[in-house]
mmCIF file as Biopython writes it, N, C-alpha, C and O atoms, coordinates in Angstrom:
data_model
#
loop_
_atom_site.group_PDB
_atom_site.id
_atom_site.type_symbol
_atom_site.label_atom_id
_atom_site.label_alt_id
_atom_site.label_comp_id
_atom_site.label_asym_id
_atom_site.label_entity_id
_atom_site.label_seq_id
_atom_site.pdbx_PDB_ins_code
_atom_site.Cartn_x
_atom_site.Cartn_y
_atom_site.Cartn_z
_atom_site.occupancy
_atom_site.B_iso_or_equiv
_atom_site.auth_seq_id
_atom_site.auth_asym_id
_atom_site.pdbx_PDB_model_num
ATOM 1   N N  . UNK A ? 1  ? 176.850 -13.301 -99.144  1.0 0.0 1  A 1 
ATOM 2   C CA . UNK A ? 1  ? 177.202 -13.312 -100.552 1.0 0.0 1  A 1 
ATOM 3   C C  . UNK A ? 1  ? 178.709 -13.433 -100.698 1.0 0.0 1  A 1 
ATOM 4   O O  . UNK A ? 1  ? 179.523 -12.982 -99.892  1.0 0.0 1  A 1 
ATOM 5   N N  . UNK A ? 2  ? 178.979 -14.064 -101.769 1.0 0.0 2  A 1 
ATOM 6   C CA . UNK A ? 2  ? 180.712 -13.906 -102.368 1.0 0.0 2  A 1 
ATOM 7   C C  . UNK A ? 2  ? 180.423 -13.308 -103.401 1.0 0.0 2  A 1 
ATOM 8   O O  . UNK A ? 2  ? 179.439 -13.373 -104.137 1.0 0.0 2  A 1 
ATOM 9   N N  . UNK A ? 3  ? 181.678 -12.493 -103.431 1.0 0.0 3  A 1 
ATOM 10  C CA . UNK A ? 3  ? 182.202 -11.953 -104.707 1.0 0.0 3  A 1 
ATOM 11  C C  . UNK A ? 3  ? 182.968 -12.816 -105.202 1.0 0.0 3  A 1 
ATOM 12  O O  . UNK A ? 3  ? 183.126 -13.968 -104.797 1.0 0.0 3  A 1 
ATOM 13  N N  . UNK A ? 4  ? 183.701 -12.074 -106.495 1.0 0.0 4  A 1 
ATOM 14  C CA . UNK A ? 4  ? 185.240 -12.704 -107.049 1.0 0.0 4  A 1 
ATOM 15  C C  . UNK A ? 4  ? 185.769 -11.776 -107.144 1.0 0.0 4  A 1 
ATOM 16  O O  . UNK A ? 4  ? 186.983 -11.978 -107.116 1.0 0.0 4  A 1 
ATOM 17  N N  . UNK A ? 5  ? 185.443 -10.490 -107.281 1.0 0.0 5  A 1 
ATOM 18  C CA . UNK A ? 5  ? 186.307 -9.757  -107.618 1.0 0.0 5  A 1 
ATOM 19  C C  . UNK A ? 5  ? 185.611 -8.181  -107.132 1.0 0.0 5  A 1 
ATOM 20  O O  . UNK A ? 5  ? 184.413 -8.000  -106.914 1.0 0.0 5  A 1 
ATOM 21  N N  . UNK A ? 6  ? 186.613 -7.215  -107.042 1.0 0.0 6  A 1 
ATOM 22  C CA . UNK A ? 6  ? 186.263 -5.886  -106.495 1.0 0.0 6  A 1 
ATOM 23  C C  . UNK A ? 6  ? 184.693 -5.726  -107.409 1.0 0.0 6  A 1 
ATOM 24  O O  . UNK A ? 6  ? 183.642 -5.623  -106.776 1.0 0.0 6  A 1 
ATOM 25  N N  . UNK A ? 7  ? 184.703 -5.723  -108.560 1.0 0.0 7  A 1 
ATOM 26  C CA . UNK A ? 7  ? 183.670 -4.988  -109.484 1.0 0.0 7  A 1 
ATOM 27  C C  . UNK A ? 7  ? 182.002 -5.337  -108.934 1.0 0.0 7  A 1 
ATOM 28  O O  . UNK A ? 7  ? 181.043 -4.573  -108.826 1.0 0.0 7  A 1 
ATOM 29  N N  . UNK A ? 8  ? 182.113 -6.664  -108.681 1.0 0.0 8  A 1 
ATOM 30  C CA . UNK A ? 8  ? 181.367 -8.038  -107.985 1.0 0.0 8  A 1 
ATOM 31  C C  . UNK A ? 8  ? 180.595 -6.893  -106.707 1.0 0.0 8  A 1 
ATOM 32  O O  . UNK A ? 8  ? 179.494 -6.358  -106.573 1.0 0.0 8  A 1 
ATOM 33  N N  . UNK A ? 9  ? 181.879 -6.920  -105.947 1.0 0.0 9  A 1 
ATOM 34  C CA . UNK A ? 9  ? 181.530 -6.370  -104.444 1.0 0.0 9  A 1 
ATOM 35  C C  . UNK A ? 9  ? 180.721 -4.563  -105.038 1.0 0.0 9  A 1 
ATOM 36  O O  . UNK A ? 9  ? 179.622 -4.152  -104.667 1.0 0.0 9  A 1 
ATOM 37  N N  . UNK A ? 10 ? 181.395 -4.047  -105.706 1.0 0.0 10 A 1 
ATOM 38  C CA . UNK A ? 10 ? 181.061 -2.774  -105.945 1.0 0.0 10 A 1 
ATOM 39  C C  . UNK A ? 10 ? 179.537 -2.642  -106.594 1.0 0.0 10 A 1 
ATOM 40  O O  . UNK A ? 10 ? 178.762 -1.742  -106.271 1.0 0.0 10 A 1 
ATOM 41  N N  . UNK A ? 11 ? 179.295 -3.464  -107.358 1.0 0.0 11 A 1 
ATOM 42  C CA . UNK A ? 11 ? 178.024 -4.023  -107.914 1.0 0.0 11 A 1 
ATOM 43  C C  . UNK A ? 11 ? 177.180 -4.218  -106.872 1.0 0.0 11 A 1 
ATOM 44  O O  . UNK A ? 11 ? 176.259 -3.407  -106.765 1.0 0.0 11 A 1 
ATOM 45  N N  . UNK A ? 12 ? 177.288 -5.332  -105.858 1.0 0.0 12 A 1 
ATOM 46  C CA . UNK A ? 12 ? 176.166 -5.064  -104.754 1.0 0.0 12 A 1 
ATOM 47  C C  . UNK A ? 12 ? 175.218 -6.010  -105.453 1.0 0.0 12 A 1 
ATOM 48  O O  . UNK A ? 12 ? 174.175 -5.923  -104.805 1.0 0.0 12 A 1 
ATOM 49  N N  . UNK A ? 13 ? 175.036 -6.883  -106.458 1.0 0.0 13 A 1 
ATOM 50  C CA . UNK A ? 13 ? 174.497 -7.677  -107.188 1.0 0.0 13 A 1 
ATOM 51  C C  . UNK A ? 13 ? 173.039 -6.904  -107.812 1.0 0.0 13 A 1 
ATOM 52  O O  . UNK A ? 13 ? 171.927 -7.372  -107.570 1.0 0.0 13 A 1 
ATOM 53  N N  . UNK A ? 14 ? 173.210 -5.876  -108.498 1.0 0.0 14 A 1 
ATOM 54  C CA . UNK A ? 14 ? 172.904 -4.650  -109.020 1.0 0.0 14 A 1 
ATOM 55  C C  . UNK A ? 14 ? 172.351 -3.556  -108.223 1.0 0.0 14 A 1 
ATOM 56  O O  . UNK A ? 14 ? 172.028 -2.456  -108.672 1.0 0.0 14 A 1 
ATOM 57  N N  . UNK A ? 15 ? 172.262 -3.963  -106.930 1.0 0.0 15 A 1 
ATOM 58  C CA . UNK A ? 15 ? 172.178 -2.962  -106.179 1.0 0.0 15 A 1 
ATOM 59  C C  . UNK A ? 15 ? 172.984 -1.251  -105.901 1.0 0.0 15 A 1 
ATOM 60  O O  . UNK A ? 15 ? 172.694 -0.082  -105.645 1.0 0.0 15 A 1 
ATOM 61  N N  . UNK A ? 16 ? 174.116 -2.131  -106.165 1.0 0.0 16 A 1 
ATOM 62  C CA . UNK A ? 16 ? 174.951 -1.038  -105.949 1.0 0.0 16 A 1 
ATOM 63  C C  . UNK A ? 16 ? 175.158 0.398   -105.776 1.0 0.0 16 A 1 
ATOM 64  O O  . UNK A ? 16 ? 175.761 0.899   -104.827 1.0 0.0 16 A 1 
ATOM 65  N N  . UNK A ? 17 ? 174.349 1.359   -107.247 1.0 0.0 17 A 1 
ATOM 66  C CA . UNK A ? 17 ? 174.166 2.555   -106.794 1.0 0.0 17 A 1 
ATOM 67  C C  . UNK A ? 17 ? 173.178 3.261   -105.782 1.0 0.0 17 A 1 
ATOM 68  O O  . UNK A ? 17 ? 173.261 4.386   -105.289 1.0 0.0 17 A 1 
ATOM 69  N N  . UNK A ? 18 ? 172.197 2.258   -105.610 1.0 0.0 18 A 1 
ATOM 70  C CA . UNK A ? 18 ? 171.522 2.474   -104.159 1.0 0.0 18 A 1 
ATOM 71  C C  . UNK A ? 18 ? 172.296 2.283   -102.829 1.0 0.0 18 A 1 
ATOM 72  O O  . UNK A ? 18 ? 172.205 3.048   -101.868 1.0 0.0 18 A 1 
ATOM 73  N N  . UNK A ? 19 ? 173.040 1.213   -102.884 1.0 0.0 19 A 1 
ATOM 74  C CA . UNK A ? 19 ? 173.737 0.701   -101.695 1.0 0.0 19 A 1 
ATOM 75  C C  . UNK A ? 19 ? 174.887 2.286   -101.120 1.0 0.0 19 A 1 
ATOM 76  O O  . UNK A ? 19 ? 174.999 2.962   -100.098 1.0 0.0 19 A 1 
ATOM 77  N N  . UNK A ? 20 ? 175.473 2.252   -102.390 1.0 0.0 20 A 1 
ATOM 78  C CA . UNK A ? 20 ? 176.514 3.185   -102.326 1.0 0.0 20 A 1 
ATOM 79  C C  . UNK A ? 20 ? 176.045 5.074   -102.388 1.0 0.0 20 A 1 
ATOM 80  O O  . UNK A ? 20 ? 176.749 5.899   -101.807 1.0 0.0 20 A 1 
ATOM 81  N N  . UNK A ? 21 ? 175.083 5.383   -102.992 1.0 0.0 21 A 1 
ATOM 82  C CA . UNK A ? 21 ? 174.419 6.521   -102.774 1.0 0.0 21 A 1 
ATOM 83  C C  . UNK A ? 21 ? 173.876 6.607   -101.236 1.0 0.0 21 A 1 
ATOM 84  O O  . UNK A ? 21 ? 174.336 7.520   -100.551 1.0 0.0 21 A 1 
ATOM 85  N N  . UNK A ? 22 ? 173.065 5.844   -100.734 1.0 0.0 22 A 1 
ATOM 86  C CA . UNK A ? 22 ? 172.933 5.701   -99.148  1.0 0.0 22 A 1 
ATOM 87  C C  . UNK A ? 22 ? 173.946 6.097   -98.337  1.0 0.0 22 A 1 
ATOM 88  O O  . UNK A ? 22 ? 174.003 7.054   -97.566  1.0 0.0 22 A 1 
ATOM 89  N N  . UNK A ? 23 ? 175.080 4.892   -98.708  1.0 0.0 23 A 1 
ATOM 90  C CA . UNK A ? 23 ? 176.343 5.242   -97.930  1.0 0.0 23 A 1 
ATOM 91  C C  . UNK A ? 23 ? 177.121 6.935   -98.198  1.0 0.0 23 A 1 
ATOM 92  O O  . UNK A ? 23 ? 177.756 7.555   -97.344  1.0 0.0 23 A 1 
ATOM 93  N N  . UNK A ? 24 ? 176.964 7.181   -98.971  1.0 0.0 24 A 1 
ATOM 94  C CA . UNK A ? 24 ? 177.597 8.719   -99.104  1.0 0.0 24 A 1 
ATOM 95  C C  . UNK A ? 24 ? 176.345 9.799   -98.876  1.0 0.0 24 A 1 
ATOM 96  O O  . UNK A ? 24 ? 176.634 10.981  -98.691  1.0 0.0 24 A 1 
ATOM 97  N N  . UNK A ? 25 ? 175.125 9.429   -98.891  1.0 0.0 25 A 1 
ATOM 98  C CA . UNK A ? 25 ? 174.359 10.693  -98.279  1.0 0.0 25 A 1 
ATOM 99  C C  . UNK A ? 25 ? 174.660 10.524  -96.500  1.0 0.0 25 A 1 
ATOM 100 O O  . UNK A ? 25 ? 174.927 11.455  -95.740  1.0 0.0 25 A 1 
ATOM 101 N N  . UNK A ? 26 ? 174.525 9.073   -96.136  1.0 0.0 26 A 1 
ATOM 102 C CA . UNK A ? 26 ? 174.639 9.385   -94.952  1.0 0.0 26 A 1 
ATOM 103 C C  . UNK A ? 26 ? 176.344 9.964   -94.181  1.0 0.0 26 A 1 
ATOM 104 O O  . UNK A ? 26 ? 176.499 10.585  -93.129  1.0 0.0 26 A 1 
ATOM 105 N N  . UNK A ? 27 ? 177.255 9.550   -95.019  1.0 0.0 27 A 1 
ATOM 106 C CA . UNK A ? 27 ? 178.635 10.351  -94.891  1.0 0.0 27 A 1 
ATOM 107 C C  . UNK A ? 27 ? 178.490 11.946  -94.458  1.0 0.0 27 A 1 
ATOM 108 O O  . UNK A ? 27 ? 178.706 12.563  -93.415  1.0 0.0 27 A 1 
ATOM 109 N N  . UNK A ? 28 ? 178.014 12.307  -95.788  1.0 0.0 28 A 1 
ATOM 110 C CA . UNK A ? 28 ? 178.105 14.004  -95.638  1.0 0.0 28 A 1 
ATOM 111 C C  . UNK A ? 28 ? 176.903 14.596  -94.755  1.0 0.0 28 A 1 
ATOM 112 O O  . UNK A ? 28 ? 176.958 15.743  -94.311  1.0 0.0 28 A 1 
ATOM 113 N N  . UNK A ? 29 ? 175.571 13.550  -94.478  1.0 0.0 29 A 1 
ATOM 114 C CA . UNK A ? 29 ? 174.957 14.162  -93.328  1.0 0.0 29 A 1 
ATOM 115 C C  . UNK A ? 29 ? 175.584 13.790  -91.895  1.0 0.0 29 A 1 
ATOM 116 O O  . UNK A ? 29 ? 175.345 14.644  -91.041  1.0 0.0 29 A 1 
ATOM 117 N N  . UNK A ? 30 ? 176.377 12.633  -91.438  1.0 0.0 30 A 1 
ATOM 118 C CA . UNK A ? 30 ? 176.798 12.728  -90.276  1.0 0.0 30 A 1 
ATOM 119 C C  . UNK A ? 30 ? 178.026 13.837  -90.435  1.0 0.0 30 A 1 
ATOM 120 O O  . UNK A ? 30 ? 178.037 14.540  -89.424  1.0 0.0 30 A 1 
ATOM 121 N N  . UNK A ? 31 ? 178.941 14.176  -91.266  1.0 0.0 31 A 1 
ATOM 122 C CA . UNK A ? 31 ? 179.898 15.320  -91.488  1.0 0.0 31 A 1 
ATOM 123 C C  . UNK A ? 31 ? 179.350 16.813  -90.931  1.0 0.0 31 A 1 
ATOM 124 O O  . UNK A ? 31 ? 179.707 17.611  -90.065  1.0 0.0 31 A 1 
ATOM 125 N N  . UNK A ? 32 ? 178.500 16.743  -91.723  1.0 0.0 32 A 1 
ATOM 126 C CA . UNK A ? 32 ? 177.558 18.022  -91.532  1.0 0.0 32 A 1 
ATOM 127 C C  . UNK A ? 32 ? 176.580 18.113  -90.626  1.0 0.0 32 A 1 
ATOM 128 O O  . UNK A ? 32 ? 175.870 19.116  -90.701  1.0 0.0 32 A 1 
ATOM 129 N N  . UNK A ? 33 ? 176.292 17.101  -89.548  1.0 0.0 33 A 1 
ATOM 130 C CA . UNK A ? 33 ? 175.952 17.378  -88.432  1.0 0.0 33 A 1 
ATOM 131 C C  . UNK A ? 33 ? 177.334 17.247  -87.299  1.0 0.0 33 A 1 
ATOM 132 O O  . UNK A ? 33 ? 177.004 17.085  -86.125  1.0 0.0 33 A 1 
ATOM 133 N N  . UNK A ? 34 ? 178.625 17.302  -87.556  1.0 0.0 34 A 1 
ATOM 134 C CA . UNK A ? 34 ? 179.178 16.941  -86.718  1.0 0.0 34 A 1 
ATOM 135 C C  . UNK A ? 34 ? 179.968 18.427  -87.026  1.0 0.0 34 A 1 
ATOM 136 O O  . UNK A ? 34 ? 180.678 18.827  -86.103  1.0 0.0 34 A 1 
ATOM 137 N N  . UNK A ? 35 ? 179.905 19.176  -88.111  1.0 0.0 35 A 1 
ATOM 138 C CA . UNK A ? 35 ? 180.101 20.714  -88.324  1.0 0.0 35 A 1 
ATOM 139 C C  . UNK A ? 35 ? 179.264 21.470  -87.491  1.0 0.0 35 A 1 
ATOM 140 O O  . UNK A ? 35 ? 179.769 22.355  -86.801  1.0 0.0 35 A 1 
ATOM 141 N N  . UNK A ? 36 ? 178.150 21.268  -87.456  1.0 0.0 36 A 1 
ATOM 142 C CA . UNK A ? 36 ? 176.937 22.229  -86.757  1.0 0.0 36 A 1 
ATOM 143 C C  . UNK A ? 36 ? 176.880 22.307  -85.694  1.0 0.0 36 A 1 
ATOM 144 O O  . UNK A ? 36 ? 176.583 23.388  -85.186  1.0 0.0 36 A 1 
ATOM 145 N N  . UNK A ? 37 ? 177.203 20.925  -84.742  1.0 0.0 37 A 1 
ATOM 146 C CA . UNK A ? 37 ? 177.521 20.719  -83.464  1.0 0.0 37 A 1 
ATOM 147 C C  . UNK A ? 37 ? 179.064 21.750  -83.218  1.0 0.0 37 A 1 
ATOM 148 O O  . UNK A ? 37 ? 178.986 22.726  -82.472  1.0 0.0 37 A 1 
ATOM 149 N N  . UNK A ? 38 ? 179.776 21.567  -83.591  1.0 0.0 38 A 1 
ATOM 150 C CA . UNK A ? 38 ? 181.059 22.147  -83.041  1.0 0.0 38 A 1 
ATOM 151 C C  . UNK A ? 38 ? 180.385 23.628  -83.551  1.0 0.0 38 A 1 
ATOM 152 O O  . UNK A ? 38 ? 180.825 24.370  -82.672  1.0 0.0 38 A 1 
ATOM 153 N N  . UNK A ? 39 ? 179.716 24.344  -84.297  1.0 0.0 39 A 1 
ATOM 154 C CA . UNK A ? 39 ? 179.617 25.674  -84.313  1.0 0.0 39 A 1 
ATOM 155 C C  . UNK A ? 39 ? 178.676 26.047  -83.651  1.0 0.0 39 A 1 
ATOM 156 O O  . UNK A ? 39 ? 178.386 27.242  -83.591  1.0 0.0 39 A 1 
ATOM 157 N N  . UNK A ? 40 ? 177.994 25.103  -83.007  1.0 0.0 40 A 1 
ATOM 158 C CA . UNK A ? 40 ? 177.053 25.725  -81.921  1.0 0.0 40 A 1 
ATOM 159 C C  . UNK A ? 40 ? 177.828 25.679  -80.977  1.0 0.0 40 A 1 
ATOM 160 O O  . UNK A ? 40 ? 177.809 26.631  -80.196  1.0 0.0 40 A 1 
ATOM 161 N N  . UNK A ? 41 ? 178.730 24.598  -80.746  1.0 0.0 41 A 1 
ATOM 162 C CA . UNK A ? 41 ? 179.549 24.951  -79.034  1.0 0.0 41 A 1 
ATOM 163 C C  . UNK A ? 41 ? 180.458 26.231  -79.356  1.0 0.0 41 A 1 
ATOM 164 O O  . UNK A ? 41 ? 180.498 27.071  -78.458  1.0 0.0 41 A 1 
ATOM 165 N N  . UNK A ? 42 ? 180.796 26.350  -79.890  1.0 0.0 42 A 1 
ATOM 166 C CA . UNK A ? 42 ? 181.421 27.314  -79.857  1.0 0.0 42 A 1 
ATOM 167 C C  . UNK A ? 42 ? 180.829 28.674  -80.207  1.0 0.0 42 A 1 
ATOM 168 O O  . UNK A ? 42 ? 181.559 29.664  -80.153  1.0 0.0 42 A 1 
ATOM 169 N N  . UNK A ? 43 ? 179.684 28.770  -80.525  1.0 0.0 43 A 1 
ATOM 170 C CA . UNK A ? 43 ? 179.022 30.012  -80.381  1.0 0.0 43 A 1 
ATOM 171 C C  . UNK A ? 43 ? 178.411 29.978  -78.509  1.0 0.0 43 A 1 
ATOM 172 O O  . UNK A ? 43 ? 178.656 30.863  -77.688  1.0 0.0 43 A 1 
ATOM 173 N N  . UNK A ? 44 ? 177.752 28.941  -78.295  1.0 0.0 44 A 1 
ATOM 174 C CA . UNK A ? 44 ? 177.438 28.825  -76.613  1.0 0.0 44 A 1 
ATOM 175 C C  . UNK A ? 44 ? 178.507 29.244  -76.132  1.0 0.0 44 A 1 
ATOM 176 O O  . UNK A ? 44 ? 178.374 30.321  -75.551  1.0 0.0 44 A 1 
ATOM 177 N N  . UNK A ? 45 ? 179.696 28.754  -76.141  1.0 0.0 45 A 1 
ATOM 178 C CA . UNK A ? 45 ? 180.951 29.299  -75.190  1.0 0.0 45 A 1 
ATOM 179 C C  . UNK A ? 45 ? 181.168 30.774  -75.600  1.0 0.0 45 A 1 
ATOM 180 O O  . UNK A ? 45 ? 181.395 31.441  -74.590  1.0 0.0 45 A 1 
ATOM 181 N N  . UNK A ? 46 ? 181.177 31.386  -76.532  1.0 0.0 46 A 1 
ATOM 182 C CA . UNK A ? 46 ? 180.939 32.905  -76.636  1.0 0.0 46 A 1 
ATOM 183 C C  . UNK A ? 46 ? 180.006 33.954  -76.461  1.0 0.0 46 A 1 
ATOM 184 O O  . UNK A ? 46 ? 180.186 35.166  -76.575  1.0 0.0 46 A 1 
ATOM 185 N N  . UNK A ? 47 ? 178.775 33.192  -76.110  1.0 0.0 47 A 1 
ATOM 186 C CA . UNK A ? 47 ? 177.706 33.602  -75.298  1.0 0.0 47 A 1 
ATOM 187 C C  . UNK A ? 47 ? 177.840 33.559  -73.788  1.0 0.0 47 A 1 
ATOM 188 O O  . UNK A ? 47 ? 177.309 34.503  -73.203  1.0 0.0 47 A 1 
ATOM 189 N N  . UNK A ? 48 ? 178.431 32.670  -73.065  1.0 0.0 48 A 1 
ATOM 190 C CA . UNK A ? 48 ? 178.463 32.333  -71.883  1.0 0.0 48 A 1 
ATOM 191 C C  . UNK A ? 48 ? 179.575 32.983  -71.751  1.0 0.0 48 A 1 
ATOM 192 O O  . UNK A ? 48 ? 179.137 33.794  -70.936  1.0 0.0 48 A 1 
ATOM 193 N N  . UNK A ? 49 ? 180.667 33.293  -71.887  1.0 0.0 49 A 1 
ATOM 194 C CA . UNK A ? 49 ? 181.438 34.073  -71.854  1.0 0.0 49 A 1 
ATOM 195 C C  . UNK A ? 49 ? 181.283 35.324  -71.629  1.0 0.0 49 A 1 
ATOM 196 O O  . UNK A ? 49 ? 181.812 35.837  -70.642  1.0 0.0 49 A 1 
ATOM 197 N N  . UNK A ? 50 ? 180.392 36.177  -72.660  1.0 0.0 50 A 1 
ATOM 198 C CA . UNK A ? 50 ? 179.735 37.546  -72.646  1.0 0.0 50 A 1 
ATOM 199 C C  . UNK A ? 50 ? 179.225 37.934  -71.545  1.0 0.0 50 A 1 
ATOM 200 O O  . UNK A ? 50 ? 179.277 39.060  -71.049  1.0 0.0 50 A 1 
ATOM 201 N N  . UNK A ? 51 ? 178.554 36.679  -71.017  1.0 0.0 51 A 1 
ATOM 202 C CA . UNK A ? 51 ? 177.299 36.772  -69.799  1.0 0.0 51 A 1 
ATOM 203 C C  . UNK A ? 51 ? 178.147 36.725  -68.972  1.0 0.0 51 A 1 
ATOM 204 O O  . UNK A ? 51 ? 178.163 37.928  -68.714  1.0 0.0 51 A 1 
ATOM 205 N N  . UNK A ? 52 ? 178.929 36.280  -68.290  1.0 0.0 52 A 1 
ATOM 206 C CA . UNK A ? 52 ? 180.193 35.761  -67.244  1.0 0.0 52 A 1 
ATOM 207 C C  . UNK A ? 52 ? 180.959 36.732  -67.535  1.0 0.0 52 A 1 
ATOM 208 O O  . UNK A ? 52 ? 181.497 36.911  -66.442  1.0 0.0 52 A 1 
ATOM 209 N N  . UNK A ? 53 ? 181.591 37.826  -68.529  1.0 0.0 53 A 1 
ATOM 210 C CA . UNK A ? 53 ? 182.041 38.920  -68.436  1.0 0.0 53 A 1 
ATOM 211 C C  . UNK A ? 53 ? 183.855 38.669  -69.087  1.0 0.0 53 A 1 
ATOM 212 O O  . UNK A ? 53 ? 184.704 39.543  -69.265  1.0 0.0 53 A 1 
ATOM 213 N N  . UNK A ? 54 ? 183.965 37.208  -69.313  1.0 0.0 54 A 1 
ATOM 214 C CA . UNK A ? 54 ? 185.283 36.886  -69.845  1.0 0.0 54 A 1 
ATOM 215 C C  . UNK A ? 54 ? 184.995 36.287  -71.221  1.0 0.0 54 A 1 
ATOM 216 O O  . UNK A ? 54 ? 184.018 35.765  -71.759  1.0 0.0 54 A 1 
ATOM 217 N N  . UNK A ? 55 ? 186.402 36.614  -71.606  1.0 0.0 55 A 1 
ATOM 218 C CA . UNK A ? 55 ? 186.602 35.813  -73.233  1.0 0.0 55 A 1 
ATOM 219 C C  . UNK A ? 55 ? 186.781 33.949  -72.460  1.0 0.0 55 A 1 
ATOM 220 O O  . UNK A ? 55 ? 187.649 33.746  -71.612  1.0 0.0 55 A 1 
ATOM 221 N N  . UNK A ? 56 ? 186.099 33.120  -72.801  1.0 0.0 56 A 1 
ATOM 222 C CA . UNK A ? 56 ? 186.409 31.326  -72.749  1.0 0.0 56 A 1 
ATOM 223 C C  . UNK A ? 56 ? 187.746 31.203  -73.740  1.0 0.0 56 A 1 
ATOM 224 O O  . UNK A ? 56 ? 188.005 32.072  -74.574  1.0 0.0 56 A 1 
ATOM 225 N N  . UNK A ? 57 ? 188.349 30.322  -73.592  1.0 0.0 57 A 1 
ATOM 226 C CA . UNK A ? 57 ? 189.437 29.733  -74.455  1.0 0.0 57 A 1 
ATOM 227 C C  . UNK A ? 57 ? 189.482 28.822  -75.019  1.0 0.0 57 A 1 
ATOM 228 O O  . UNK A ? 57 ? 189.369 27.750  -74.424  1.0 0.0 57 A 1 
ATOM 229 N N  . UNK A ? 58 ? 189.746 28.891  -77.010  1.0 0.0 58 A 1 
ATOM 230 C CA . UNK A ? 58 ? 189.009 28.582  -77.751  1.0 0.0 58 A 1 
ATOM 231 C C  . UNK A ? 58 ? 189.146 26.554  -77.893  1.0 0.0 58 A 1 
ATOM 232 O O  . UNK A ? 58 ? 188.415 25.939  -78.669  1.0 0.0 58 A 1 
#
């Protein structure tokens, strides 16, 4: 497809708020799986730590 102009492209040729709702649910779910991951490693390293008898470094 061509556009002419930003509004064109943002439109999505009325697609748009589907196109663009997609794109921002999947934003804040890869965000928020990439939060959950780092707070599980870092709860594992404070578990393994406990067990091993030392503080890990953060």
């Amino acid at each position: 497809m061509h556009w002419s102009n930003l509004t064109d492209f943002l439109a999505m040729g009325g697609y748009g708020a589907y196109v663009w709702w997609s794109f921002g649910i999947c934003y804040l779910l890869f965000v928020g799986e990439l939060i959950s991951l780092i707070r599980n490693r870092q709860a594992t390293y404070k578990k393994l730590g406990k067990i091993r008898g030392y503080e890990t470094p953060h």
